[in-house]
N, C-alpha and C positions, 0 to 999 in steps of 0.2 A: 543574888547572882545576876549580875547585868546581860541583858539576852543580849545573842548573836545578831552582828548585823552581816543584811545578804553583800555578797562579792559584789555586785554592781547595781547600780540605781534601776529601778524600774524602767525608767525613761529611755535609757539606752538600753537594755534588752528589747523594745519596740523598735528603737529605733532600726537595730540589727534588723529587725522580723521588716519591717517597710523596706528598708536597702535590698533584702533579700526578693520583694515581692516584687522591686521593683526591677533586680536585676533581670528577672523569670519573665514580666510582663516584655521589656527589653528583645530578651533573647524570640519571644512569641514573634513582637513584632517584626524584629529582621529577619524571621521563620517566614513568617507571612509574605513579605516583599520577596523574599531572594530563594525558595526554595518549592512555593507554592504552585508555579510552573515546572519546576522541576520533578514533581510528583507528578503532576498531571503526564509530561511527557515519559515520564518512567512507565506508565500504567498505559498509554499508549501503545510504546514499543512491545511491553508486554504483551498485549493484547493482539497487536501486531503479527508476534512471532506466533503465538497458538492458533492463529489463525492461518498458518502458511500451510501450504502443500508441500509435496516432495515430488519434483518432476525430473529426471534423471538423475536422480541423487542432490538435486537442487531446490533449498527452499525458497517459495514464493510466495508472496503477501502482496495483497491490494488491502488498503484503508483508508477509510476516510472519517474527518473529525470533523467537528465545525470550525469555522472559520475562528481565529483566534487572533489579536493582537500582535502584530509583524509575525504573520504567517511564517513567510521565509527562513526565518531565526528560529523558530519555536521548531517547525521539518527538519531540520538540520540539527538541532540538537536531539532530536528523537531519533535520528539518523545515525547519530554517533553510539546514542544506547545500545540500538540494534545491531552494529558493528561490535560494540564490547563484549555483547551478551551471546551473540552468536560468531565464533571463532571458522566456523565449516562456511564453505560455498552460498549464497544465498542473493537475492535480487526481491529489492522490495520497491509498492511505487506507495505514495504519501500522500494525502491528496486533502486540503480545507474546502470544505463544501456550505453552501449555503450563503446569508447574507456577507458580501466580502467586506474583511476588516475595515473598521474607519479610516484604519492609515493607510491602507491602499490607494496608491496616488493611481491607479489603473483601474480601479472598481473592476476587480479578479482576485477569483482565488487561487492557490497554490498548487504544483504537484511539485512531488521530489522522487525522481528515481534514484535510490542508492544499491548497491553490492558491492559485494566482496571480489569483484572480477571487474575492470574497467571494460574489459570487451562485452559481456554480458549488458552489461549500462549502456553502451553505443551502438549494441543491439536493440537496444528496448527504446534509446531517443529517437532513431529513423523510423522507426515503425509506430511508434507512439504520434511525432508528429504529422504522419498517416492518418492517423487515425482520427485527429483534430483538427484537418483542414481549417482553417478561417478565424479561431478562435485562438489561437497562440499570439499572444500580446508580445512576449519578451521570453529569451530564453537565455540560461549560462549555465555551462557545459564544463565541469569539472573534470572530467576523465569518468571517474567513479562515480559521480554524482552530480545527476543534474536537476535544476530548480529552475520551473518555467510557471511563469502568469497565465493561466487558460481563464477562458470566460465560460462562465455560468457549470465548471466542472461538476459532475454530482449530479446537475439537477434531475439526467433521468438514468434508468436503468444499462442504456448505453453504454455510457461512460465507465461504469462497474467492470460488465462486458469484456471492454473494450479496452480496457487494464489488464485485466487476466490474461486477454486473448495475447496484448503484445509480450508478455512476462514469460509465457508458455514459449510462444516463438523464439524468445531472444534465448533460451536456454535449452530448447531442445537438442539432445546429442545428435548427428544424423546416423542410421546405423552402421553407412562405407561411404565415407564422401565417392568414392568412384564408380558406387554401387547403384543405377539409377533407382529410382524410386517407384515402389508397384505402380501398376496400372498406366507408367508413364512411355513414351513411344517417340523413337530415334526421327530425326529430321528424313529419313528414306522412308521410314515405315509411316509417318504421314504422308507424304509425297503417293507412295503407292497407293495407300486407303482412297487418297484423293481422284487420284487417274479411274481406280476400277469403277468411280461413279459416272464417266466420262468416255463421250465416242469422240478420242482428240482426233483432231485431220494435220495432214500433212500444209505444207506452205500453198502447195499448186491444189490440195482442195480449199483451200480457203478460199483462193484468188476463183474458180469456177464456184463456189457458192456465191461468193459476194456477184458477181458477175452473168447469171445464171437470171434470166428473164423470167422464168417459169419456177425456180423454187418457190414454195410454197405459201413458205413465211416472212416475213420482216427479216436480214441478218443485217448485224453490224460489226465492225473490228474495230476494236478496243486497245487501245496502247495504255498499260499502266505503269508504265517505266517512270523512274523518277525524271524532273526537267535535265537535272546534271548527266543520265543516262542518252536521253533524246539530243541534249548538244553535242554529245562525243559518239554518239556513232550514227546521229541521222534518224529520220523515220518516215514512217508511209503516209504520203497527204490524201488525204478523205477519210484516214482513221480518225474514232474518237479519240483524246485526251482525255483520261480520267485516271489520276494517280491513284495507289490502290487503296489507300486511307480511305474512297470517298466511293468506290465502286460499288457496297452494299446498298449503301444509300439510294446512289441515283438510278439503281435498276431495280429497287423493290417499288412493285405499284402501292403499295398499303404506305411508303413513306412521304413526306411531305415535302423530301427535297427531290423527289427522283425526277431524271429529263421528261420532258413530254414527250420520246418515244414508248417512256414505257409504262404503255398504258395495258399493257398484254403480258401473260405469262409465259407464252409460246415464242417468246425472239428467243432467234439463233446468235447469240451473243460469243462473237469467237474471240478469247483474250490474247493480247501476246505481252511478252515482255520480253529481257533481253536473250536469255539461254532454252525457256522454258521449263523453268523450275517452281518461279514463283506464281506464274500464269495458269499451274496445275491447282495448284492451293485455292489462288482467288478464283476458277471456273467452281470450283467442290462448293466454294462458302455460297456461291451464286444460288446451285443447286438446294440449299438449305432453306433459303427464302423460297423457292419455287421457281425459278426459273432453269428447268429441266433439261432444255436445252444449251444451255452454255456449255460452253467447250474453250478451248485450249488451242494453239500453235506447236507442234511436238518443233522443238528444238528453237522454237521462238524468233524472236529478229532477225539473230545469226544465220540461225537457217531459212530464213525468205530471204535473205542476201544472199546466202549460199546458192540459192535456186535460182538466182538471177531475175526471181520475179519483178516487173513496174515496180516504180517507187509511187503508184498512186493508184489509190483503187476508186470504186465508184462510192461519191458522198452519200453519207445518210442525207434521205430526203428530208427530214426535220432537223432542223438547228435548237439548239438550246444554249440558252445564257451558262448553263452549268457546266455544261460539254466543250469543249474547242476542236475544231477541224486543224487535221496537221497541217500547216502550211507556212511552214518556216523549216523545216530541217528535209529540204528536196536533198534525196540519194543520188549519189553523183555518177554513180556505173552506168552504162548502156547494156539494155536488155540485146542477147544476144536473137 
């Protein structure tokens, strides 16, 4: 009885099993190219989201990765994860840390702010680039998502910080927009705090201090009106000039810029400005550094015109490069 022969050659059942081995090694390899990133950012975003907080019903995440091969591409598509994966409210910042990619034509690494709220995102870029002064390379500002080049991000504990802190803010509810905020105090109720530290004088005693042979101490009068103030309504010549940006300064003895009058904590330093509003503020901030005496113009320029007083009182006997004597804007009334 003649034996059976098999249905197919040996040879080609191998060869099937090789075609097979090799379609498998194939499919590995364009696994390997084309999806090997794609896990990596999958387990990212993951990791990402368990890691977010819940701050008024808003999730929030700060992470950081190492730096990776076209950072910007690689955030951006972790970005889209964590947009798919999470459907609710949320703001996350992304951030590649450490040696920056070889392709980085800017030697920096990345952040990416993404959410689910474009206002939430343009809350966190202003305050973000706050918080980065000097080190923002390049920035582009999608609405919802922005991708910016920062130098040396990561490298300390700051930066971590300093993520959270803007994340918190950009999303915090406030509880009544119209509702001040504890502990916070109306533009009057400073103004008063300010005055009760203060024995303010009238125009006509300012004019008999400054004028006054026998007062005790040093006084001077102080104009800190802006220039644009001083050209539109005039001012008194022999007062100082010192706009009020610069007033703490030149009258603390402990500063470096202060005039060479003030070498003493006892000057009687009377401020004005135009209404006497703001002249109450900067006498108060005076008092903080120590100079106890300072005081105020009650009702300010307006009212030393109103009084008819000189339009020039007696100079400080010491000049200062820092200081200027008024002597360009002479009041044009006659004292009655």
């Amino acid at each position: 009885m003649p034996s059976s022969e098999p249905s197919s050659h040996p040879s080609d059942a191998e060869d099937k099993i090789m075609a097979l081995r090799s379609s498998a090694d194939s499919i590995v390899s364009l696994r390997t190219l084309d999806s090997v990133r794609d896990e990596v950012a999958h387990g990212i975003a993951l990791r990402a989201i368990m890691k977010a907080k819940i701050v008024d019903g808003v999730k929030i995440s700060v992470y950081f990765t190492f730096s990776k091969r076209d950072d910007d591409r690689f955030l951006r598509h972790v970005s889209n994860i964590i947009r798919a994966r999470l459907p609710t409210r949320h703001l996350f910042a992304l951030a590649t840390t450490g040696a920056p990619s070889p392709s980085s034509l800017t030697n920096t690494n990345t952040l990416v702010i993404t959410g689910s709220d474009a206002d939430d995102v343009q809350s966190a870029v202003l305050l973000a680039s706050s918080k980065f002064l000097g080190r923002v390379v390049s920035l582009t500002n999608d609405g919802d998502l922005m991708s910016a080049a920062i130098e040396d991000i990561g490298a300390s504990s700051y930066d971590s910080a300093a993520l959270w802190d803007v994340l918190h803010k950009s999303v915090r509810a406030p509880l009544d927009r119209l509702v001040p905020p504890p502990g916070s105090r109306s533009t009057l109720q400073l103004i008063d705090a300010a005055r009760a530290k203060l024995q303010r004088v009238l125009p006509q005693q300012a004019w008999d201090i400054l004028h006054d042979p026998t007062y005790p101490i040093p006084a001077f009068l102080v104009d800190i009106r802006s220039a644009a103030e001083r050209a539109r309504s005039g001012g008194i010549h022999g007062s100082l000039i010192i706009e009020r940006n610069m007033l703490e300064r030149r009258f603390d003895p402990r500063c470096e810029d202060k005039l060479a009058i003030a070498d003493r904590y006892d000057l009687r330093v009377i401020v004005y400005c135009e209404d006497g509003w703001a002249s109450s503020l900067a006498a108060a901030s005076l008092h903080e550094i120590g100079m106890w005496n300072a005081t105020d113009i009650i009702g300010g320029f307006q009212a030393w015109k109103a009084a008819r007083l000189p339009g020039q009182v007696k100079a400080p006997s010491t000049e200062s490069k820092t200081a200027t004597l008024e002597g360009l804007s002479q009041i044009s009334w006659e004292t009655e």
